[in-house]
C-alpha positions as CSV (number, residue, x, y, z in Angstrom):
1,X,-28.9,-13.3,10.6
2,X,-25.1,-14.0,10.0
3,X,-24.9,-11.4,7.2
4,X,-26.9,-8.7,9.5
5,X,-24.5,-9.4,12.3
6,X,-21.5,-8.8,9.8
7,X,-22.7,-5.6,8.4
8,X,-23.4,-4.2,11.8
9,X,-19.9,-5.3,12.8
10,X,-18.8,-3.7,9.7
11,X,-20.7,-0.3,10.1
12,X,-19.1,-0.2,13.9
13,X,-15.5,-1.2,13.1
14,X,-15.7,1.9,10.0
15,X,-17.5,4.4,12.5
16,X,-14.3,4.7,14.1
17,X,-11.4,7.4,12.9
18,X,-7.9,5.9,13.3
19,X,-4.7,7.1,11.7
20,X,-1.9,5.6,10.0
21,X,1.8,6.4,9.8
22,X,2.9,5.7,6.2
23,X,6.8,5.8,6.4
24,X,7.6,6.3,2.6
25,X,11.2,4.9,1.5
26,X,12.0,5.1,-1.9
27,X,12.4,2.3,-4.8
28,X,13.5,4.2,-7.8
29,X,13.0,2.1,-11.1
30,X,15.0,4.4,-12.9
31,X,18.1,6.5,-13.1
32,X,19.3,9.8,-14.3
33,X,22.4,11.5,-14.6
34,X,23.6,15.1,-14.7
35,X,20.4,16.3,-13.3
36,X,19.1,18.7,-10.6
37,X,15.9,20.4,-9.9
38,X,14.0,22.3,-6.7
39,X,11.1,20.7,-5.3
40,X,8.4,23.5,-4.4
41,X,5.4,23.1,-2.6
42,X,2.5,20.2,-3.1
43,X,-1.4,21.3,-2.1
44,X,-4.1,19.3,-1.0
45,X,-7.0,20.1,-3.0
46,X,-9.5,18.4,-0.7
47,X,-8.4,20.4,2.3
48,X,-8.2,23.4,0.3
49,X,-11.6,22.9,-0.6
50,X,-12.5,22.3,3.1
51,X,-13.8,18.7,2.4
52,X,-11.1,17.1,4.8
53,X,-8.5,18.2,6.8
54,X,-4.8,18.1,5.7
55,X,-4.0,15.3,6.8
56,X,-7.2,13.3,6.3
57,X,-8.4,10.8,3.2
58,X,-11.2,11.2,1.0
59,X,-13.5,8.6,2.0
60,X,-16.2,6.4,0.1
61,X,-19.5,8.5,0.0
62,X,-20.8,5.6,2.4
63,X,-18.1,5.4,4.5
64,X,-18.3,6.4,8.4
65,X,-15.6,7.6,10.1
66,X,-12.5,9.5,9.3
67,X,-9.2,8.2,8.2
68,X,-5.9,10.4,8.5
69,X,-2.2,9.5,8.2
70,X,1.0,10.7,10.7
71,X,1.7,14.0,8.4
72,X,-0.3,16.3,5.6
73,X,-0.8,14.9,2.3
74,X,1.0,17.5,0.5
75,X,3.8,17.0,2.5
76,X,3.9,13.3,2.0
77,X,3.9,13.6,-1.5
78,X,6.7,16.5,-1.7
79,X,8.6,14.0,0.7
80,X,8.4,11.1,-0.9
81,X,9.1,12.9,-4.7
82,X,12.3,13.9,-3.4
83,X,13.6,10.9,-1.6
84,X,12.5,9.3,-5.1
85,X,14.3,11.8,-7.5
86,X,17.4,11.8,-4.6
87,X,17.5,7.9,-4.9
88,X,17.2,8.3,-8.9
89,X,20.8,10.1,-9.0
90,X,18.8,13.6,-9.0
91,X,20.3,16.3,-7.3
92,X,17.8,18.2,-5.0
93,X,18.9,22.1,-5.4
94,X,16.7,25.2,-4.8
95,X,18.7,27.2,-7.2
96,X,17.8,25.4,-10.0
97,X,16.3,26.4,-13.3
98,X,14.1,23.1,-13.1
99,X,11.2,23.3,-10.5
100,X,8.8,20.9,-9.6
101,X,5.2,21.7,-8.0
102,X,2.0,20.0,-7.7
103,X,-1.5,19.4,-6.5
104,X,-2.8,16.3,-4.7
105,X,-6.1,16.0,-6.5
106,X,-7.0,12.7,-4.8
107,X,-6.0,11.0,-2.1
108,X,-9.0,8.7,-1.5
109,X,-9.2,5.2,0.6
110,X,-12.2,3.3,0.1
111,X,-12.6,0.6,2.7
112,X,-16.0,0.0,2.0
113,X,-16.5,-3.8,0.8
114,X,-16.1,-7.5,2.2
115,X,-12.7,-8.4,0.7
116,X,-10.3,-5.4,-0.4
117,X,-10.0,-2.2,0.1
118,X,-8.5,0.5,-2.6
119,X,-6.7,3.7,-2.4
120,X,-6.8,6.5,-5.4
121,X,-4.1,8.9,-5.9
122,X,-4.2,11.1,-8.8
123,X,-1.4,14.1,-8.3
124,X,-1.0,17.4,-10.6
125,X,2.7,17.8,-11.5
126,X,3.5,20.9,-13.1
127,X,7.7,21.5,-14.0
128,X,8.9,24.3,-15.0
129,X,12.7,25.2,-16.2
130,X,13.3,28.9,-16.0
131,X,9.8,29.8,-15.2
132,X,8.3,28.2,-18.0
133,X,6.1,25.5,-17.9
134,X,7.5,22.1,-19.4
135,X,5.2,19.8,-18.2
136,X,1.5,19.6,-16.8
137,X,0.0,16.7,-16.3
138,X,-2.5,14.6,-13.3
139,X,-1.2,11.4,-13.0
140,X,-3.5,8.7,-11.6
141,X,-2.6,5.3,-9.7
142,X,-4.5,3.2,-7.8
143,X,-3.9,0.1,-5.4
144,X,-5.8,-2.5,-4.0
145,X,-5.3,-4.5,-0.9
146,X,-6.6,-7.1,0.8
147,X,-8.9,-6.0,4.0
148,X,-6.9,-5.8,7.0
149,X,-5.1,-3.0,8.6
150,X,-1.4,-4.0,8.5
151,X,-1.6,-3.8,4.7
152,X,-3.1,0.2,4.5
153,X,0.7,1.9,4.7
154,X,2.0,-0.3,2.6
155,X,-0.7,0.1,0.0
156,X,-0.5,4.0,0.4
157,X,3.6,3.3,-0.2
158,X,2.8,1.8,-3.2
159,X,0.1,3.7,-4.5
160,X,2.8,6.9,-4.0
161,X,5.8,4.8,-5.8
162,X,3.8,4.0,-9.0
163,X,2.5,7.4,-9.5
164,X,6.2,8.8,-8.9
165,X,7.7,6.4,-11.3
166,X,4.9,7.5,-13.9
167,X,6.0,11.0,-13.9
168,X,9.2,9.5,-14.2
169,X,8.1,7.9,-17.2
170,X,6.4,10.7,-18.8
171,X,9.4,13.5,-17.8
172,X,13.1,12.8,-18.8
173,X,14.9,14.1,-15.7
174,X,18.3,13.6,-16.8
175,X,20.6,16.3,-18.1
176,X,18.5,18.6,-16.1
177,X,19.9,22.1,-14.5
């Protein structure tokens, strides 16, 4: 009876849509020198696709209820990339010959389960330096949190920072014009 109670509790607190504000500030683990580069625009595939709404997650396939954050996902990420590359020594310039673009392929929170939820990010980053591409690559992070709403923005933070300082990993920025 106790378990029947809890799933019903479960199903009704998830049948709800709420949104959270996810206030991104940058921890750069790296950075560069000499460097600048324009940051372009950042889709939402989901949206695009008309599966959710800009500003809303993917959800579980048994999830109920919606979950959206304060801005649009493409916009968070195109944010939060530049405060990143800004805090890295990275010179943010829309003249220059290095561009940076990309495509949110995933932006999924999966609050279904008893103890943790998890949130999946996996972002297309294409660069290109004078209008050829340099780099092309999804890179995919994922964070896990124990269930309780005061932890979802700063799992989303997170989730953001490590996929950030992946393409950081996998693209020298510096000496960059």
């Amino acid at each position: 009876m106790k378990k029947a109670l809890m799933t019903i509790f479960a199903l009704v607190l998830t049948a709800c849509s709420t949104t959270t504000p996810v206030n991104y500030v940058a921890a750069p683990v790296q950075t560069f020198e000499n460097s600048q580069v324009s940051v372009g625009e950042f889709d939402y595939a989901p949206a695009q696709r008309g599966e959710v709404k800009q500003n809303e997650f993917q959800r579980a396939k048994l999830a109920i209820g919606q979950l959206y954050i304060s801005e649009n996902v493409g916009d968070l990420i195109q944010t939060s990339l530049k405060k990143e590359l800004i805090a890295s020594g990275v010179k943010i310039n829309n003249g220059s010959s290095v561009k940076i673009t990309g495509t949110v392929e995933k932006f999924l929170f999966d609050w279904i389960g008893y103890v943790e939820v998890d949130f999946y990010l996996d972002v297309r980053y294409v660069i290109t330096k004078n209008g050829k591409k340099v780099f092309d690559d999804v890179i995919s992070t994922h964070q896990a949190a124990p269930k309780t709403t005061l932890n979802d923005p700063e799992m989303v933070r997170q989730a953001i920072n490590k996929n950030i300082t992946k393409l950081f990993e996998n693209y020298n920025f510096n000496n960059q014009k």
